[in-house]
C-alpha positions as CSV (number, residue, x, y, z in Angstrom):
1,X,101.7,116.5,93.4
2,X,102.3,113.3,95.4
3,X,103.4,110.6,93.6
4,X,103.8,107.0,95.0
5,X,105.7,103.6,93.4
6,X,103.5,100.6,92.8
7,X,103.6,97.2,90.9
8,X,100.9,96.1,88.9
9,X,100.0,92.5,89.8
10,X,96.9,91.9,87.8
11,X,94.9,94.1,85.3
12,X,91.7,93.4,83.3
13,X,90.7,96.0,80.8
14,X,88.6,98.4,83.3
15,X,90.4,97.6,86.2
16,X,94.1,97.1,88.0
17,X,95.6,95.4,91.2
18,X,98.4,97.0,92.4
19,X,101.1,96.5,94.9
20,X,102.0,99.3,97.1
21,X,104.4,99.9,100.3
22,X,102.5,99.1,103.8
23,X,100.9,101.7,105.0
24,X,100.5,103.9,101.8
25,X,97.5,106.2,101.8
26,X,95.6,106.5,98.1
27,X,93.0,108.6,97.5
28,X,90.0,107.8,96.5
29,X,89.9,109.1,93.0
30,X,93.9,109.4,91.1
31,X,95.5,109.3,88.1
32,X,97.4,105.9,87.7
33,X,100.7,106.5,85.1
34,X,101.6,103.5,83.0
35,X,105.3,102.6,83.7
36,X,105.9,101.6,79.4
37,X,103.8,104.2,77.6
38,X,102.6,107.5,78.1
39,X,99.4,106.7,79.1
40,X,97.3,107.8,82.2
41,X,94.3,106.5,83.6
42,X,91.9,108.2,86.0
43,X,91.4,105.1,88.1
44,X,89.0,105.2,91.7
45,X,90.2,102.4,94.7
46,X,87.5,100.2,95.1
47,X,89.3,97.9,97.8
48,X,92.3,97.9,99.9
49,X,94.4,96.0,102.3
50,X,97.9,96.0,103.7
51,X,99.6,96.0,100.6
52,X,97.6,95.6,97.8
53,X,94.5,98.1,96.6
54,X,91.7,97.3,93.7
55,X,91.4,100.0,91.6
56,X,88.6,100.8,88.8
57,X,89.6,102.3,86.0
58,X,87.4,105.3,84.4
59,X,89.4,106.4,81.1
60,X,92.1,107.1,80.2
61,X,94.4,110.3,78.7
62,X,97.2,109.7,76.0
63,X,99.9,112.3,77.4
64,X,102.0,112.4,74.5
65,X,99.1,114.4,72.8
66,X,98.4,116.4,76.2
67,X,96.4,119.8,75.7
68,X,95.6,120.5,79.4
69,X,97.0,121.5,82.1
70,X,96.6,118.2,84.6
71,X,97.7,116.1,81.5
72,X,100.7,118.1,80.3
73,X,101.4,117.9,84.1
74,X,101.4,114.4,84.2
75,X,102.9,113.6,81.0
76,X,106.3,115.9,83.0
77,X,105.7,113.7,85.5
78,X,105.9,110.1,83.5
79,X,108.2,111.7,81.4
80,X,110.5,112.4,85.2
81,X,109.8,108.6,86.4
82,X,110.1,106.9,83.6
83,X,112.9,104.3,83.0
84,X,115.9,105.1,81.2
């Protein structure tokens, strides 16, 4: 599974703007890992330049309580990048 560093510059409730290296390719529909808690949100890019990409987010998956596969999976994953 690909994973790619970002900053998030502004968020609203449904939505995030994120920072990302130049040149980075998203997909069109990911899973956006908060950097604090173990949280996930199935987010969809709904712009994109250089650096920065709009993204729309479409729920969200609490990974501590994870029961399948893609969100026990991601919850190793935050659980790998988190900070220390």
């Amino acid at each position: 599974m690909l994973t790619v560093e970002c900053t998030v510059r502004d968020w609203s409730d449904n939505g995030r703007r994120v920072q990302l290296p130049p040149l980075t390719v998203l997909p069109e529909l990911f899973w956006l890992l908060e950097h604090r808690d173990p949280l996930a949100n199935e987010a969809i890019l709904r712009w994109r330049d250089e650096t920065n990409a709009g993204l729309e987010l479409l729920g969200h998956a609490k990974l501590e309580t994870a029961t399948s596969r893609l969100h026990r999976l991601l919850h190793e994953i935050w659980i790998e990048k988190a900070p220390r």
